[in-house]
Each structure stands twice: as structure tokens, then as C-alpha cells.
Backbone as XML, in Angstrom:
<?xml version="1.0"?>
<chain id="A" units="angstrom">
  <residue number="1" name="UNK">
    <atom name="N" x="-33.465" y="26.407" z="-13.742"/>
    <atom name="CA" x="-34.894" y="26.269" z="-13.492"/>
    <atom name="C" x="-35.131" y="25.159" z="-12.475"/>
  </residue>
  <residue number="2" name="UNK">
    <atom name="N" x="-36.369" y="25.172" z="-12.141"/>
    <atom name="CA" x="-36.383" y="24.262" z="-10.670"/>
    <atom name="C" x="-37.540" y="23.488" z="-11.515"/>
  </residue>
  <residue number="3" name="UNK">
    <atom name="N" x="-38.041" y="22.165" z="-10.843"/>
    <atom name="CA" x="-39.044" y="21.355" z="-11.591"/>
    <atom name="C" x="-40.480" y="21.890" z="-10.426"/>
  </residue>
  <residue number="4" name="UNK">
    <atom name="N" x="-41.599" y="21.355" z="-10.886"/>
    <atom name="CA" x="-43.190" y="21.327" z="-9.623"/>
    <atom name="C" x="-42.298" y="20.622" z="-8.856"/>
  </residue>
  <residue number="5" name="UNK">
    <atom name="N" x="-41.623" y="19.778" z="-8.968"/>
    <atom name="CA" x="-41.522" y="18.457" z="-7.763"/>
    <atom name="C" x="-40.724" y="19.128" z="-6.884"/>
  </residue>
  <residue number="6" name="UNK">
    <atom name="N" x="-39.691" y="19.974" z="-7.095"/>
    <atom name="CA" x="-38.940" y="21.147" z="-6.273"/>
    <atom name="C" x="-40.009" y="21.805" z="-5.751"/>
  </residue>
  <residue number="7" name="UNK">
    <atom name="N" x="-40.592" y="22.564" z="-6.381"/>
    <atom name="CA" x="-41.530" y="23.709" z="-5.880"/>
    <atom name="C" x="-42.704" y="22.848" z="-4.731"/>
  </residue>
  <residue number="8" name="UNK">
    <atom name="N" x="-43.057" y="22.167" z="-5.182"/>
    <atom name="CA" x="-44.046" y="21.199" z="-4.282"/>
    <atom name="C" x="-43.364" y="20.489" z="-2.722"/>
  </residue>
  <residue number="9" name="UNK">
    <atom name="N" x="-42.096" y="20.744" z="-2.653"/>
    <atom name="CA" x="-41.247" y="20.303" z="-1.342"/>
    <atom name="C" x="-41.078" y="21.501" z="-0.421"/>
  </residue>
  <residue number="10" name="UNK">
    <atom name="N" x="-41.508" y="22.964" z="-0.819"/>
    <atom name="CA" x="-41.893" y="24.016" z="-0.176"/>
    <atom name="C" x="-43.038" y="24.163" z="0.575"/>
  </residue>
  <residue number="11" name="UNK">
    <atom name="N" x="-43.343" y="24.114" z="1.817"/>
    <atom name="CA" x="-44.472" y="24.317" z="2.455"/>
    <atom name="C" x="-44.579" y="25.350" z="2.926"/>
  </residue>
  <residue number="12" name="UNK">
    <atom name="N" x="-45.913" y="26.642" z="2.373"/>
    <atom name="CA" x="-46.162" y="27.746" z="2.503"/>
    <atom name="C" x="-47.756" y="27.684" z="3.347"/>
  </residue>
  <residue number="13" name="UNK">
    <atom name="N" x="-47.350" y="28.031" z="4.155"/>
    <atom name="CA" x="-48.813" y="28.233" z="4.872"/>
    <atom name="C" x="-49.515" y="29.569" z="5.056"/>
  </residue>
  <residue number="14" name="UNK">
    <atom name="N" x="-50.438" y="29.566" z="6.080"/>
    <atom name="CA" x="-51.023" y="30.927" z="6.324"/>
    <atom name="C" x="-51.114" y="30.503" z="8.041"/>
  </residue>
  <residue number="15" name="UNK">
    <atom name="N" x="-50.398" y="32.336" z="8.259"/>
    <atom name="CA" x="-50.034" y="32.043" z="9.995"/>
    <atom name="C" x="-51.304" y="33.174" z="10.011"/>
  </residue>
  <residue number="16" name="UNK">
    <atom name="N" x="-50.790" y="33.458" z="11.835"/>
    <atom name="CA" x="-51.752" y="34.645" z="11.862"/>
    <atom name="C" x="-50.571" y="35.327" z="13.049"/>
  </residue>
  <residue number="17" name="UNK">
    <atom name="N" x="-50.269" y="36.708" z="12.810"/>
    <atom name="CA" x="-49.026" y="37.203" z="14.038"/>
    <atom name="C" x="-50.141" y="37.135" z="15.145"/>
  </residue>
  <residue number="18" name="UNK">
    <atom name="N" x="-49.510" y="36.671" z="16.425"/>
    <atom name="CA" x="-49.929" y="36.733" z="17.663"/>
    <atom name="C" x="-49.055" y="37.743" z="18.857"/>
  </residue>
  <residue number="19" name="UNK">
    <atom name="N" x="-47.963" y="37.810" z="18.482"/>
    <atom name="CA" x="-47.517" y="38.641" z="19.177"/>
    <atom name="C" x="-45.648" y="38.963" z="18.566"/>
  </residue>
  <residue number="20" name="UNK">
    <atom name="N" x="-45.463" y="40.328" z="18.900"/>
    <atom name="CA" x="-44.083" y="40.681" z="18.035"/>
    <atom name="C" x="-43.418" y="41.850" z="19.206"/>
  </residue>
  <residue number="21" name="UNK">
    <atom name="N" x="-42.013" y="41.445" z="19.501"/>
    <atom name="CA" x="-41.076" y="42.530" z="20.113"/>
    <atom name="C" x="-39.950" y="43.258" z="19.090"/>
  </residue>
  <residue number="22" name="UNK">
    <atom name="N" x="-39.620" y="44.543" z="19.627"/>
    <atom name="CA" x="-38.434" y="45.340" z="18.688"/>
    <atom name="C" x="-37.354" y="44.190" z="19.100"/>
  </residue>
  <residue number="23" name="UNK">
    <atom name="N" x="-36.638" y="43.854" z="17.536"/>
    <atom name="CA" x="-35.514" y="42.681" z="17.874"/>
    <atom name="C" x="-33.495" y="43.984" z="17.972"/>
  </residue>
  <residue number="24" name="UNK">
    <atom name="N" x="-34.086" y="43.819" z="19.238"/>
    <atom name="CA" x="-32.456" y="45.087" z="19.270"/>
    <atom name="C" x="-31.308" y="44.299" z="19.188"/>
  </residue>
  <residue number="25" name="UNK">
    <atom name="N" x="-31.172" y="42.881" z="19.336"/>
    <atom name="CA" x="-29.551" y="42.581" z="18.866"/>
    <atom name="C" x="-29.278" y="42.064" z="17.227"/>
  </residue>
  <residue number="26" name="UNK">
    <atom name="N" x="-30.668" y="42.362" z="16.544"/>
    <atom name="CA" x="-30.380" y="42.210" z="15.208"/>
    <atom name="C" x="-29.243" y="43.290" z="14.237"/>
  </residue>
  <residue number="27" name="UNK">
    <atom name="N" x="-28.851" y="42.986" z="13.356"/>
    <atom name="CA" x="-27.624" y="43.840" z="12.789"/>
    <atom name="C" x="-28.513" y="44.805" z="12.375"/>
  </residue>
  <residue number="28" name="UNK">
    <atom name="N" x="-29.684" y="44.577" z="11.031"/>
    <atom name="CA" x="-30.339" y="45.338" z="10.741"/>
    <atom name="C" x="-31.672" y="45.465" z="11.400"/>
  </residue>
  <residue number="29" name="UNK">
    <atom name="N" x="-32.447" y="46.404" z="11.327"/>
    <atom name="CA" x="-34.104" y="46.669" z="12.270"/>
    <atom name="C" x="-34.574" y="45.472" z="11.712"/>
  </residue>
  <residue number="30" name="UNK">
    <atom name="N" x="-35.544" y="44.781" z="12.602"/>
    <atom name="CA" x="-36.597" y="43.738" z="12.570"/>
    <atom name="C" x="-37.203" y="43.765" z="13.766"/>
  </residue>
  <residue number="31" name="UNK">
    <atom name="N" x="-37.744" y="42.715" z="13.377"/>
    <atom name="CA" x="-38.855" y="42.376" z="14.380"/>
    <atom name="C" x="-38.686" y="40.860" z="15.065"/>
  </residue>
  <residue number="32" name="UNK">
    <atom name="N" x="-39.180" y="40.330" z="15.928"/>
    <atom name="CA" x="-39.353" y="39.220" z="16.422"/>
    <atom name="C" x="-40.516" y="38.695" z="16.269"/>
  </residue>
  <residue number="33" name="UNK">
    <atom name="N" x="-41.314" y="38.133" z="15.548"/>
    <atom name="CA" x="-42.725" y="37.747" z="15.564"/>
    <atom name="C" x="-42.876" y="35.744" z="16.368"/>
  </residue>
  <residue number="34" name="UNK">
    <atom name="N" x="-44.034" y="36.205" z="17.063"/>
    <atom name="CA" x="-44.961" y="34.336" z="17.132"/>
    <atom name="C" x="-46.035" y="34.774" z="16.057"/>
  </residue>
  <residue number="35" name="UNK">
    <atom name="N" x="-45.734" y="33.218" z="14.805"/>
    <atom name="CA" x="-47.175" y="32.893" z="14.594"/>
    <atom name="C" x="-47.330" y="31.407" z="14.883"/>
  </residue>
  <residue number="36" name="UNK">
    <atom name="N" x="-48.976" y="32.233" z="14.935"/>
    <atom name="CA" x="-50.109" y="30.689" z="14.944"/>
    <atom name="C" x="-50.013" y="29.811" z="13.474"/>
  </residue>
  <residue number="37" name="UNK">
    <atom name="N" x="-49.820" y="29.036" z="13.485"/>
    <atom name="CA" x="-49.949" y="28.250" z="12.175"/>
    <atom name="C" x="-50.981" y="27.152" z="12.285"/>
  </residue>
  <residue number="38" name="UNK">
    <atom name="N" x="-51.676" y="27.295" z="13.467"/>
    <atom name="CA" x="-53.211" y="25.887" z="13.517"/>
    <atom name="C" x="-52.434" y="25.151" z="14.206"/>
  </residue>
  <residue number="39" name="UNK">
    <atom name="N" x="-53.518" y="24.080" z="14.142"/>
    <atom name="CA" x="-52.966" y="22.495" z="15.273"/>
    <atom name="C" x="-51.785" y="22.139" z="14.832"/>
  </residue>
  <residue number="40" name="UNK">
    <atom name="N" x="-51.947" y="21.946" z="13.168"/>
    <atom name="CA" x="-50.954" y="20.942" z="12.729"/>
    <atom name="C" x="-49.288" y="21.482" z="13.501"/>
  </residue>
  <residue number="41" name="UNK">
    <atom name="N" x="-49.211" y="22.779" z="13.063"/>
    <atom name="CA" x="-47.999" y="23.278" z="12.593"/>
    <atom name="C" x="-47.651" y="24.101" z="14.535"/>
  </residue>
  <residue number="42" name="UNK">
    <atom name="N" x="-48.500" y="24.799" z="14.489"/>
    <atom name="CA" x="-48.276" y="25.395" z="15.821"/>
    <atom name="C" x="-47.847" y="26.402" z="16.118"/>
  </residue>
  <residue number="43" name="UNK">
    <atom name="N" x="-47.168" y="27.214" z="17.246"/>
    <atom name="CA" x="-46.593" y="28.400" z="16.925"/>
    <atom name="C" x="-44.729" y="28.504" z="16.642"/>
  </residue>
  <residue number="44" name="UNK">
    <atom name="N" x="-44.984" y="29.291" z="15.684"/>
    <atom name="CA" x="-43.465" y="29.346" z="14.887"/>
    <atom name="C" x="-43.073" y="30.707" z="15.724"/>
  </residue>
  <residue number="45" name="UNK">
    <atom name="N" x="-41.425" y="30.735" z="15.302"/>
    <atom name="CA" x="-40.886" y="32.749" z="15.966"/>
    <atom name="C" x="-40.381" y="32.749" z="14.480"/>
  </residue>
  <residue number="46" name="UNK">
    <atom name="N" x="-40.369" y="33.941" z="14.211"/>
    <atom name="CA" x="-39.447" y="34.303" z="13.389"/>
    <atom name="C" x="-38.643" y="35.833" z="13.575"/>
  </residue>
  <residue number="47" name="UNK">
    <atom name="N" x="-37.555" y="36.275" z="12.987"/>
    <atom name="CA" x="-37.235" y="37.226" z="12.799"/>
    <atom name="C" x="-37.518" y="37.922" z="11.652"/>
  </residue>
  <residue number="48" name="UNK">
    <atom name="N" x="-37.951" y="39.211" z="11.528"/>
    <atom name="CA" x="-39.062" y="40.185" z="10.095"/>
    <atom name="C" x="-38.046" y="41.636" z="10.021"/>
  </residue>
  <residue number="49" name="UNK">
    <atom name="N" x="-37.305" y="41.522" z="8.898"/>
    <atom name="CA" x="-36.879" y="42.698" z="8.763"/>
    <atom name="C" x="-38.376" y="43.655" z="7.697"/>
  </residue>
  <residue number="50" name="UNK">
    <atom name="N" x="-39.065" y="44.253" z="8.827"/>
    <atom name="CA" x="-40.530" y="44.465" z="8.404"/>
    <atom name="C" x="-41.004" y="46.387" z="9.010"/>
  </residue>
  <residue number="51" name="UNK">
    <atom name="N" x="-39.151" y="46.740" z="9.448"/>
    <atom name="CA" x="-39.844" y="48.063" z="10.037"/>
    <atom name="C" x="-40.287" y="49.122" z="9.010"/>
  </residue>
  <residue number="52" name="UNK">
    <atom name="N" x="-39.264" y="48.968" z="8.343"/>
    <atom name="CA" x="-39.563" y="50.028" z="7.395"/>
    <atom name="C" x="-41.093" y="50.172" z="6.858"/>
  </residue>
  <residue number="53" name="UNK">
    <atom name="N" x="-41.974" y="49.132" z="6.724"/>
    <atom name="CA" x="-43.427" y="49.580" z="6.101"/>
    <atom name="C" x="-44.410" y="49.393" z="6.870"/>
  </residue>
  <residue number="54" name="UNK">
    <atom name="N" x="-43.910" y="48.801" z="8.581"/>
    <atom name="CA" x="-44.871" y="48.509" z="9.606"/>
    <atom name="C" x="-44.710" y="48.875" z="10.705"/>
  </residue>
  <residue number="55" name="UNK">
    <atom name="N" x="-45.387" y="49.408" z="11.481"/>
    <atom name="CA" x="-45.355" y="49.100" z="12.809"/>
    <atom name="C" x="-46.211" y="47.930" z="13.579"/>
  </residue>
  <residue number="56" name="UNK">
    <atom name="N" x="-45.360" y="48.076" z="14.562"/>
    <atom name="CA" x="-45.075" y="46.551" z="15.257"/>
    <atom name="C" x="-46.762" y="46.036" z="15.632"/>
  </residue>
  <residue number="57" name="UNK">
    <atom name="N" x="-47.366" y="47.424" z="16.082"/>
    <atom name="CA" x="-49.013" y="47.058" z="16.480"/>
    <atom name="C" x="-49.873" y="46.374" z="15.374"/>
  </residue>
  <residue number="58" name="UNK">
    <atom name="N" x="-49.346" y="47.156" z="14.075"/>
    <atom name="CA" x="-50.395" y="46.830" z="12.973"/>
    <atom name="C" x="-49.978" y="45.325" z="12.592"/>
  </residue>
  <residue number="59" name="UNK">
    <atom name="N" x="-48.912" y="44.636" z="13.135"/>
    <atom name="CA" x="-48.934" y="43.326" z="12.608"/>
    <atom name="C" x="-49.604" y="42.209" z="13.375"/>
  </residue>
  <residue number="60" name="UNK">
    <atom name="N" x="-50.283" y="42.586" z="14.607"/>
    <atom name="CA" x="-51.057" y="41.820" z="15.380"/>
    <atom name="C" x="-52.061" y="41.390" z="14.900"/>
  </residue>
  <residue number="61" name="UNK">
    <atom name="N" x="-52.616" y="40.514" z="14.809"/>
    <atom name="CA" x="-53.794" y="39.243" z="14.051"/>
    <atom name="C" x="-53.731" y="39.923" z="12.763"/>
  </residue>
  <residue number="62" name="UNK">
    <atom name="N" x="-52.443" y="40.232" z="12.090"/>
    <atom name="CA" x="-52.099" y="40.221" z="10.650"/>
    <atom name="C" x="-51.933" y="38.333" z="10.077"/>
  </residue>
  <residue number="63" name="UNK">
    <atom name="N" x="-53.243" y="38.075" z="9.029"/>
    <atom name="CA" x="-52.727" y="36.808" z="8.607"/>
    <atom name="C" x="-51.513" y="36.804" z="7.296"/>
  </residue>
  <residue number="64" name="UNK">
    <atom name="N" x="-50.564" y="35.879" z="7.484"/>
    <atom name="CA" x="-49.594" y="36.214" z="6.282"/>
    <atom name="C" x="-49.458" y="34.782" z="5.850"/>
  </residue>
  <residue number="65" name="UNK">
    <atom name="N" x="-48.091" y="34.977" z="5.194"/>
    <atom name="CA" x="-47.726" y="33.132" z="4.065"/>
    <atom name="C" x="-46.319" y="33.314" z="4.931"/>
  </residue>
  <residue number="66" name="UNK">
    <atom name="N" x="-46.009" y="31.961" z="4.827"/>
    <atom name="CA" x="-44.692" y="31.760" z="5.479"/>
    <atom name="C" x="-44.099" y="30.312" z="5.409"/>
  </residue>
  <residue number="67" name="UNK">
    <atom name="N" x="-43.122" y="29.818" z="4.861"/>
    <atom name="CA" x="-42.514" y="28.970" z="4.783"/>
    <atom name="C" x="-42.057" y="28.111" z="6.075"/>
  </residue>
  <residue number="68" name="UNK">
    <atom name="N" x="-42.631" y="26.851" z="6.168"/>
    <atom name="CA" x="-42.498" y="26.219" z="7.778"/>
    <atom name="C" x="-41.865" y="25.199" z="7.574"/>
  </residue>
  <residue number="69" name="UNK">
    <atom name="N" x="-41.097" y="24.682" z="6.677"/>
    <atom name="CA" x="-40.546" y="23.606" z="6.483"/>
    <atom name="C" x="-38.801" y="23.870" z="6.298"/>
  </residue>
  <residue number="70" name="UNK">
    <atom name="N" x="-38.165" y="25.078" z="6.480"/>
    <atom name="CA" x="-36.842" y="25.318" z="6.551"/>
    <atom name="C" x="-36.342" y="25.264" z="8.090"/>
  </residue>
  <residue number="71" name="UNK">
    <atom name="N" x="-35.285" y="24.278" z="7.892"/>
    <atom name="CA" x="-34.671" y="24.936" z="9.137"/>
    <atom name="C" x="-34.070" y="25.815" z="10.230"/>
  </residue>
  <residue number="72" name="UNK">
    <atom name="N" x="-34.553" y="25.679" z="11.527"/>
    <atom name="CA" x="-33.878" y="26.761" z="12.182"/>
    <atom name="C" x="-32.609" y="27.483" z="12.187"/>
  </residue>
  <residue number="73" name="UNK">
    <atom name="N" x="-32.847" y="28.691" z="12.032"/>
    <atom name="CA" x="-32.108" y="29.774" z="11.782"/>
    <atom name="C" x="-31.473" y="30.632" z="12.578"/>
  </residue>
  <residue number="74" name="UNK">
    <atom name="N" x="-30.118" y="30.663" z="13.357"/>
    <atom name="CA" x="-30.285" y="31.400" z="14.783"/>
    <atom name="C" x="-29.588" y="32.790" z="14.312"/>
  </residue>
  <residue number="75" name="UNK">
    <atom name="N" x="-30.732" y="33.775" z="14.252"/>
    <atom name="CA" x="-30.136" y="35.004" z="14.480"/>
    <atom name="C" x="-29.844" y="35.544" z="15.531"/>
  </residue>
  <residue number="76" name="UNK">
    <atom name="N" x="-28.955" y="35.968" z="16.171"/>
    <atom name="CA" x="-28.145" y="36.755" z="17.233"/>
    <atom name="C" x="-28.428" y="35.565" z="18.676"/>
  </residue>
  <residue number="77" name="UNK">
    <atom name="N" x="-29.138" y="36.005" z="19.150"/>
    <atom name="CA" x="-29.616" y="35.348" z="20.673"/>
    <atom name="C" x="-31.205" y="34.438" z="20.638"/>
  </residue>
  <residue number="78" name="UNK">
    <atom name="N" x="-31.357" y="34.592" z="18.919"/>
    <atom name="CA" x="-32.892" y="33.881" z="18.733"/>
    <atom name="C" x="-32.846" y="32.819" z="17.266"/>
  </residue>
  <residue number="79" name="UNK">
    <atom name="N" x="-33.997" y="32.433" z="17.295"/>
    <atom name="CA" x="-33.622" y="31.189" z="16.640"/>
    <atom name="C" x="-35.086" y="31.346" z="15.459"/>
  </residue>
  <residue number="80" name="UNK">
    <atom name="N" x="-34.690" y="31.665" z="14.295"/>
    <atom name="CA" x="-36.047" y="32.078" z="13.163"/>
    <atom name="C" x="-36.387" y="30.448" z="13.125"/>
  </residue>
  <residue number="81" name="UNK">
    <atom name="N" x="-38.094" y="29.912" z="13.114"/>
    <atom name="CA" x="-38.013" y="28.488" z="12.976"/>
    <atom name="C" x="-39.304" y="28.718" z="11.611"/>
  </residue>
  <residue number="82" name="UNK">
    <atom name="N" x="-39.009" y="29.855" z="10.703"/>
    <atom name="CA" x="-39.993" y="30.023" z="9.534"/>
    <atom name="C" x="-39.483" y="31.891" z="9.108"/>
  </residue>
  <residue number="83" name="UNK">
    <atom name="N" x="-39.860" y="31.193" z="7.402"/>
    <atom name="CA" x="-39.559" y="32.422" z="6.634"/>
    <atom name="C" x="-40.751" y="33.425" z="6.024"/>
  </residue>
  <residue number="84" name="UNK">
    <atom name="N" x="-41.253" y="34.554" z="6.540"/>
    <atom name="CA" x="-42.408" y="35.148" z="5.991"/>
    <atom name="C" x="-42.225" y="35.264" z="5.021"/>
  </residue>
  <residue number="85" name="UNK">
    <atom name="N" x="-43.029" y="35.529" z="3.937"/>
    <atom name="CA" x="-43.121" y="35.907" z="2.953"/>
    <atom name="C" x="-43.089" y="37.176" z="2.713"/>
  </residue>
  <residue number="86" name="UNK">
    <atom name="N" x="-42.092" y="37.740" z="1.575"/>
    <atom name="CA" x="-42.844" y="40.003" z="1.504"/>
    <atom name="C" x="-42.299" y="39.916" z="0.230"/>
  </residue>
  <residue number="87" name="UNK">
    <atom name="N" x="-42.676" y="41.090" z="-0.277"/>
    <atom name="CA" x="-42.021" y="41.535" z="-1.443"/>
    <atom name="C" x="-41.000" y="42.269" z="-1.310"/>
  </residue>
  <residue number="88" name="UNK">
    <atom name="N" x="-39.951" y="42.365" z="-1.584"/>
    <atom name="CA" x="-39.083" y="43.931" z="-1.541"/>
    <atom name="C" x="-39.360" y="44.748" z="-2.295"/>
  </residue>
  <residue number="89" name="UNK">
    <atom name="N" x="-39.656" y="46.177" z="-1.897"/>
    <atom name="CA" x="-40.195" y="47.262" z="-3.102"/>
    <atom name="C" x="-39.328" y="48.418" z="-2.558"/>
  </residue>
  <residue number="90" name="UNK">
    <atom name="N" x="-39.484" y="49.311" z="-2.791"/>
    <atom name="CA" x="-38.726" y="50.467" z="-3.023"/>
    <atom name="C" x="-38.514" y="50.968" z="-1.411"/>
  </residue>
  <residue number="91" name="UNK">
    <atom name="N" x="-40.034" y="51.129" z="-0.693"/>
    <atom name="CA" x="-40.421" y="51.343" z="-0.025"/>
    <atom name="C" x="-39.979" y="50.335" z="1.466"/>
  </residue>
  <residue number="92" name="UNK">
    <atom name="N" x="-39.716" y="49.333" z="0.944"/>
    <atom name="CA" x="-39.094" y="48.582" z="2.091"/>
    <atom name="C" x="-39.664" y="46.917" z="1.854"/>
  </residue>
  <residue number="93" name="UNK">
    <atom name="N" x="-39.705" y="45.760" z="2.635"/>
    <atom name="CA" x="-40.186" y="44.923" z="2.962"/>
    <atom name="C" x="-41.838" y="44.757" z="3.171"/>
  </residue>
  <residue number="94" name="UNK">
    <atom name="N" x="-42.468" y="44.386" z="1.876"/>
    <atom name="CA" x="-43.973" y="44.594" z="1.985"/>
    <atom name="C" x="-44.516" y="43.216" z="2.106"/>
  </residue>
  <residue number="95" name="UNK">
    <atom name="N" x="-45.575" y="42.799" z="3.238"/>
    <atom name="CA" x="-45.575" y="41.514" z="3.417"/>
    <atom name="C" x="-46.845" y="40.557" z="2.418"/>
  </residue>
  <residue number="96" name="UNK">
    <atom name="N" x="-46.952" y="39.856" z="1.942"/>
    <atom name="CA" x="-47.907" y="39.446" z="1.306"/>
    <atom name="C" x="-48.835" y="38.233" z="1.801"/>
  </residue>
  <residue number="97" name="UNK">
    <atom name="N" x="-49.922" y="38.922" z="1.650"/>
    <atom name="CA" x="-51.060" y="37.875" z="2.910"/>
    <atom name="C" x="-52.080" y="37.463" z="1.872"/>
  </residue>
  <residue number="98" name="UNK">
    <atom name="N" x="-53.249" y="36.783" z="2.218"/>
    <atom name="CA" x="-54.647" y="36.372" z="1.815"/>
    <atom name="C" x="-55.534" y="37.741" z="1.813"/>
  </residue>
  <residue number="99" name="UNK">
    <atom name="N" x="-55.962" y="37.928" z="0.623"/>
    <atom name="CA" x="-56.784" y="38.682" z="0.472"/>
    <atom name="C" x="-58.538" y="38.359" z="1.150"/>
  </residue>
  <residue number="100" name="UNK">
    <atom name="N" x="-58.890" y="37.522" z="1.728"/>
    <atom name="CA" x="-59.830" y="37.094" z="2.645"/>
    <atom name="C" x="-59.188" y="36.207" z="3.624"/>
  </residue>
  <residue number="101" name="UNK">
    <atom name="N" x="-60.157" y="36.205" z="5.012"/>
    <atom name="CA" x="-59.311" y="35.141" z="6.126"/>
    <atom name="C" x="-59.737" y="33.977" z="5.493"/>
  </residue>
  <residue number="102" name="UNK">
    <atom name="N" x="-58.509" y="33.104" z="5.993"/>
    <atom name="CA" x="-58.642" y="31.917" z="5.948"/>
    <atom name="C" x="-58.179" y="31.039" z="7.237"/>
  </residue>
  <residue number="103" name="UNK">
    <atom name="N" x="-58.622" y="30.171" z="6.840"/>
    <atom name="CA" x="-57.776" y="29.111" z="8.374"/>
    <atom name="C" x="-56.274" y="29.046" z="8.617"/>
  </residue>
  <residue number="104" name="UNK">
    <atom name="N" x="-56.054" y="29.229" z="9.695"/>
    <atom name="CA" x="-54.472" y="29.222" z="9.988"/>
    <atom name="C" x="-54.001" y="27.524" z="9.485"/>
  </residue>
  <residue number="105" name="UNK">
    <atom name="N" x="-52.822" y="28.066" z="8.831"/>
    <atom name="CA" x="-52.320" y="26.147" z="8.298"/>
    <atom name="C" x="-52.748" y="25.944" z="7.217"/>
  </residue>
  <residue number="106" name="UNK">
    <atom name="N" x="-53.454" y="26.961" z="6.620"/>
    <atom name="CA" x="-54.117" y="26.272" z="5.286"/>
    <atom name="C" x="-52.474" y="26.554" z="4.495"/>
  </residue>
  <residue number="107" name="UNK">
    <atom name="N" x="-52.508" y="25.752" z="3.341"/>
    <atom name="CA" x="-51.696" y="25.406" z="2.615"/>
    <atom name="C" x="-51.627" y="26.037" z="1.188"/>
  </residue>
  <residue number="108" name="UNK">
    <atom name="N" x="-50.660" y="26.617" z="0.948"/>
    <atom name="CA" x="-50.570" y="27.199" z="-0.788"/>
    <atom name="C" x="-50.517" y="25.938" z="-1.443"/>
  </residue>
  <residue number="109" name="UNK">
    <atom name="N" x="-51.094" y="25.889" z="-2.645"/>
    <atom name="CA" x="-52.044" y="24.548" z="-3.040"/>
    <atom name="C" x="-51.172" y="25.091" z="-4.903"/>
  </residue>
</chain>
């Protein structure tokens, strides 16, 4: 088991995708995403193994949660500098966002 004081050293924010390419030197399908994360945080890349339940258009000014406090990650020729959040379901990689907008950077509390 992990303690709050663990869980509380996780910083989960809310981005917003700004822009995403097909990532072709990944092993498995993904994506390449920029998000906005606000002033504080700024724009992050990440890599989204996210094809299976999306296409690439519908994730544009998609707001999501994403972990900004892990270190960079270099997949193939790119460098993940944040972890989205999804569920895995049957169906594939389902991403889990704010059910109303909120401000980019706001913080899971």
C-alpha cells in the first residue's frame, strides 16, 4: 500500500491536446501529442498509445489528466515529458478527462 504522502507527490493536471502526429517509429500504434498545461506548466509532448479508440482529429482541444512531474521518457527518436491518463478496457486505451472545462493546470486536489 502506498501512504496520501506518496499519492500527494503525484502531480496530475488538466492539459488541453493542441496538436498530435501518427508516431511511425513507435513499436506499437500511438500517437505523438503537445499539451497545453497553462503558464505554470507549459507545453508537454507525449507519446499516446490511443489509436485504437481515437482518431487523431477528435483529440484536438480534447481536455485530459496527465501526470507532469515524471521524468523524461525517450521513446524511439522522441522524448514523452508526461503520462496521460486512460483506462484500459476491452476496447482499447480510453482516455479520462473533466467532465466540464476547466482551466488548463488546474490540479487533481
Amino acid at each position: 500500500m502506498i501512504t496520501f504522502e506518496d499519492f500527494a507527490k503525484v502531480d496530475i493536471r488538466v492539459g488541453k491536446i493542441i496538436k498530435g502526429e501518427n508516431f511511425q517509429k513507435a513499436v506499437k500504434p500511438a500517437y505523438k501529442l503537445w499539451i497545453d498545461f497553462g503558464k505554470e506548466i507549459g507545453i508537454k509532448k507525449t507519446s499516446a498509445q490511443l489509436t485504437e479508440c481515437y482518431k487523431l482529429e477528435e483529440l484536438i482541444n480534447k481536455q485530459i489528466l496527465g501526470v507532469v512531474n515524471f521524468p523524461p521518457k525517450q521513446i524511439a527518436d522522441f522524448f514523452s515529458e508526461v503520462l496521460v491518463l486512460g483506462i484500459y478496457s476491452n476496447k482499447g486505451v480510453v482516455l479520462i478527462e473533466p467532465d466540464q472545462k476547466v482551466e488548463k493546470g488546474d490540479k487533481l486536489g
